[in-house]
C-alpha positions in Angstrom: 0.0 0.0 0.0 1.5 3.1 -0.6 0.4 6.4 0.7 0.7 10.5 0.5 2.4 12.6 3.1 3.5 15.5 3.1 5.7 17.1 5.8 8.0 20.7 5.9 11.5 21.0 4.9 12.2 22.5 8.6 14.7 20.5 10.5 11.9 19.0 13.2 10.2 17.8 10.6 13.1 16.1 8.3 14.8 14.7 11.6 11.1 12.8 12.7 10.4 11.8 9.6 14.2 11.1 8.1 13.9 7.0 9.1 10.3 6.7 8.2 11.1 8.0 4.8 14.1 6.0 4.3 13.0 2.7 4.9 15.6 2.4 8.3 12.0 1.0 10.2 9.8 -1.9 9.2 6.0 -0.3 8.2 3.3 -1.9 6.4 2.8 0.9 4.2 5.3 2.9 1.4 5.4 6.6 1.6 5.4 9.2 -1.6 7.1 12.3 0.4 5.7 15.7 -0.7 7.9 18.2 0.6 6.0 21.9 0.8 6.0 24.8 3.5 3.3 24.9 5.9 0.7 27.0 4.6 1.1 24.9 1.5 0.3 21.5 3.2 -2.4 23.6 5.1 -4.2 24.5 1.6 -3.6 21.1 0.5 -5.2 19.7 3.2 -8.0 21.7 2.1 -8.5 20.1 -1.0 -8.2 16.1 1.1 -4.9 16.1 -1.3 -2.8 13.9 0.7 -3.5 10.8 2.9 -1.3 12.0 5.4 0.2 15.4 6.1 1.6 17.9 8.7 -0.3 21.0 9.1 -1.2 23.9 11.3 -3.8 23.3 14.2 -5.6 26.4 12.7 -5.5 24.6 9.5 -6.8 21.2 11.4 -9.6 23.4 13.0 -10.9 23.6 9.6 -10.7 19.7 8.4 -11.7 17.9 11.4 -14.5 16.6 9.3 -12.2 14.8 6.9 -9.1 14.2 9.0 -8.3 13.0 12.4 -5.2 14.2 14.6 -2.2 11.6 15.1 -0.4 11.2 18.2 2.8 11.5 17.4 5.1 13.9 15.1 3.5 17.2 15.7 5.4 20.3 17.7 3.8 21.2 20.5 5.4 22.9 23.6 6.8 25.6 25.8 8.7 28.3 24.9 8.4 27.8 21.3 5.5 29.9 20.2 5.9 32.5 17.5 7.1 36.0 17.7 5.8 39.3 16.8 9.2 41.4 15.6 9.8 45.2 13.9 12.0 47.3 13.5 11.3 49.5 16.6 9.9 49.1 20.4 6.1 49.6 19.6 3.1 49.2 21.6 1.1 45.8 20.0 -2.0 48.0 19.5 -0.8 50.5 17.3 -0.1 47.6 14.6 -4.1 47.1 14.6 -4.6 49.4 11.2 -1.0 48.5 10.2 0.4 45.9 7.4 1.4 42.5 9.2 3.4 40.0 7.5 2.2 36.2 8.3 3.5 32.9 7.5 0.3 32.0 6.2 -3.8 32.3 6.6 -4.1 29.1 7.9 -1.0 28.8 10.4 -1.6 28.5 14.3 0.6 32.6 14.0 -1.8 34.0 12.8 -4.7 32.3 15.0 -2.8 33.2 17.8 -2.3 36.8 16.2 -6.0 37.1 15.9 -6.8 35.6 19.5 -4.4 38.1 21.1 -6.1 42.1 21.6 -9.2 42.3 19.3 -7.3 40.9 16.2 -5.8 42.2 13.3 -7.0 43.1 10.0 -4.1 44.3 7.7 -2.4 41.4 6.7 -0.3 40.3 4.2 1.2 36.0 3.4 4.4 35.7 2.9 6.7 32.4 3.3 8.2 32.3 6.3 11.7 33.1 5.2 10.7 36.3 3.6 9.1 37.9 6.3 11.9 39.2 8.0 13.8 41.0 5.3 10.1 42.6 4.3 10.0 44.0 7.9 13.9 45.3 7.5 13.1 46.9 4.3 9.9 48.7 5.8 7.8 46.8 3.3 5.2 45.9 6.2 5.1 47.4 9.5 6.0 43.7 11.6 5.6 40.2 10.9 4.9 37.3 12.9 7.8 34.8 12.8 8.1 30.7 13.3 10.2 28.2 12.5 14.3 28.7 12.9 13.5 32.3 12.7 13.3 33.1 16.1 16.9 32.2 16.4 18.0 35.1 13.9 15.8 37.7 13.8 18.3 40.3 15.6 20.4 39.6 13.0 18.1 41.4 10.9 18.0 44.6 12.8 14.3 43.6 14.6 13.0 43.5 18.1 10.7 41.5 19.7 7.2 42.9 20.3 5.9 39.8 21.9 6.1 36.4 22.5 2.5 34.9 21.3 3.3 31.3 22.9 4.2 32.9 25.8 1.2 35.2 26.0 -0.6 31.9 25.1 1.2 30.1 28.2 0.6 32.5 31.0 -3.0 33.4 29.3 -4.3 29.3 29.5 -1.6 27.1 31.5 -0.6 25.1 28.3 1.6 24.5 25.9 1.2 26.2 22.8 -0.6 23.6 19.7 2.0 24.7 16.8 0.9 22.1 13.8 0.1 18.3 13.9 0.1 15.0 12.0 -3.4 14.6 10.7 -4.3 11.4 8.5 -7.2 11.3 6.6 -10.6 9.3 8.6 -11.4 7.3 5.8 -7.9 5.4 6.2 -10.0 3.6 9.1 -8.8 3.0 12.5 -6.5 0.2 12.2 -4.3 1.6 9.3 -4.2 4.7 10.8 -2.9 3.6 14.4 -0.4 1.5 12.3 0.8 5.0 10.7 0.8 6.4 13.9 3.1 3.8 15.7 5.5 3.9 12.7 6.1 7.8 13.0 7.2 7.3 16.4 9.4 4.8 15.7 10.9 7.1 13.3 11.5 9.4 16.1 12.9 7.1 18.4 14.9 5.8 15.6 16.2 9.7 14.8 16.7 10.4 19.1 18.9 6.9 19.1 20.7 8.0 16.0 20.6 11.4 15.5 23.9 11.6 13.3 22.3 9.5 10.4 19.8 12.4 9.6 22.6 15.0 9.6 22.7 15.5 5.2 18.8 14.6 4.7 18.2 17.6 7.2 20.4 19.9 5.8 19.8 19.7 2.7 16.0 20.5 3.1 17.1 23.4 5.7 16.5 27.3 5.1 18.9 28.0 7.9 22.5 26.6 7.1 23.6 27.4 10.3 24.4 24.0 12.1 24.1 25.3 16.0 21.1 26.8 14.7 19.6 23.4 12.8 20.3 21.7 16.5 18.9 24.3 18.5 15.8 24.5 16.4 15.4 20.3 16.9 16.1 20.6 20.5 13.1 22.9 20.7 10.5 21.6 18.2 11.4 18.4 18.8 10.4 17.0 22.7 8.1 14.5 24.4 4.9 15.9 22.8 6.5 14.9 19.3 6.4 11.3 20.8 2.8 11.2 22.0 0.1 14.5 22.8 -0.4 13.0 26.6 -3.3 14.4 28.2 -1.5 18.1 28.5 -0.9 18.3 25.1 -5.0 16.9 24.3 -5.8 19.6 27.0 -4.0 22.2 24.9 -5.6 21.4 21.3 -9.0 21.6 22.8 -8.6 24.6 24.4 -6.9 26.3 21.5 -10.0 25.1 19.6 -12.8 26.4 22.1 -11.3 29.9 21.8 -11.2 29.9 18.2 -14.4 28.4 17.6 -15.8 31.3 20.4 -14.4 34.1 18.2 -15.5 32.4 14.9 -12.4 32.0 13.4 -12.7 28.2 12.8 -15.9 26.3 12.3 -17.4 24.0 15.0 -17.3 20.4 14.7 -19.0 17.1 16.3 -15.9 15.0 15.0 -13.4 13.9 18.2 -9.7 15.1 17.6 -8.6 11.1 17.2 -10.5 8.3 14.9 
């Protein structure tokens, strides 16, 4: 049987995935790996175009009627949330009525962009690699940043305005939902929690050797910077990436409840897991 996923060229991803991908674990299934950024897997989960696929959880808060949430290989956790950066110290507010760069419609950013304040309305997509250069140039006013980017945005000339997963921490308790594994429902239970234990084998084969990833992850990599590359794993990369626990279910369905209460994803009678 072979199946669809797709996953993001960002280190976490590549070094879960990495053994799953090249055949290094026994599963009953064959992969054909689609490599895209997030808000592309998010729109192509849209359209039910892959059997399996990373996305945002504000992209998942869309599909739950077509996919259910896998345990394992999603980022989840503390201290790892997205960042608000510009070029100067500026009060939050006054970007209401101001051009924001975001990694995407669909990306958990920009949900938790729109939860913070009373939202904002000036927005403008951009891949994530691009969005601090357009906020150094003065092309948009600040941009919401993910991914290895909060490692180097001083490099850039930006400060921070705010930490959103931290705002989302001290605001709820949890840990902040960044994206997920979703499979499609129709894949039916047993498949699914065959795909399921697979991906964490892959990440238990990646922890137990984490030098046999080393080229496949850098050659997918925006940053080139190997202390970077590691730090970014050693934060994206932690227990919730081996199974959501109850914390990290307790965090997804709060996330949802608070989006759903400001209408920004639809409701839906589907559980988070098949």
């Amino acid at each position: 049987m072979r199946l669809s996923l797709g996953y993001s060229p960002c280190p976490n991803d590549t070094f879960i995935f990495h053994a799953l991908s090249h055949g290094l674990i026994e599963a009953p299934f064959r992969l054909e790996v689609r490599h895209e950024d997030v808000e592309t897997l998010n729109q192509l989960a849209r359209q039910a175009a892959l059997d399996l696929t990373k996305v945002s959880y504000h992209a998942f808060g869309h599909l739950r009627d077509d996919y259910c949430l896998l345990r394992t290989g999603g980022a989840l956790g503390r201290g790892c949330g997205p960042l608000v950066v510009a070029k100067q110290v500026q009060e939050l507010a006054d970007l209401a009525d101001q051009l924001i760069a975001i990694p995407g419609e669909l990306t958990t950013a920009n949900l938790l962009l729109q939860l913070h304040g009373e939202g904002y309305r000036r927005l403008k997509v951009l891949s994530f690699e691009q969005i601090m250069p357009a906020v150094a140039s003065g092309e948009v006013a600040a941009g919401v940043i993910i991914h290895e980017s909060r490692f180097t945005y001083p490099d850039y000339g930006l400060v921070k305005l705010l930490d959103l997963g931290e705002w989302w921490e001290e605001e709820t308790g949890h840990p902040i939902p960044l994206g997920g594994i979703l499979a499609r429902r129709s894949l039916g239970e047993e498949l699914i929690g065959k795909v399921d234990d697979a991906i964490g084998r892959s990440l238990d084969y990646a922890w137990q050797h984490p030098q046999q990833a080393t080229a496949y992850i850098a050659g997918h990599a925006q940053e080139i910077d190997e202390a970077v590359v590691r730090r970014h794993i050693e934060l994206y990369v932690n227990r919730f990436s081996r199974d959501l626990g109850v914390e990290g279910v307790a965090a997804i369905e709060d996330l949802f409840s608070r989006a759903e209460g400001r209408g920004l994803i639809p409701k839906s009678c589907q559980p988070l897991f098949i």
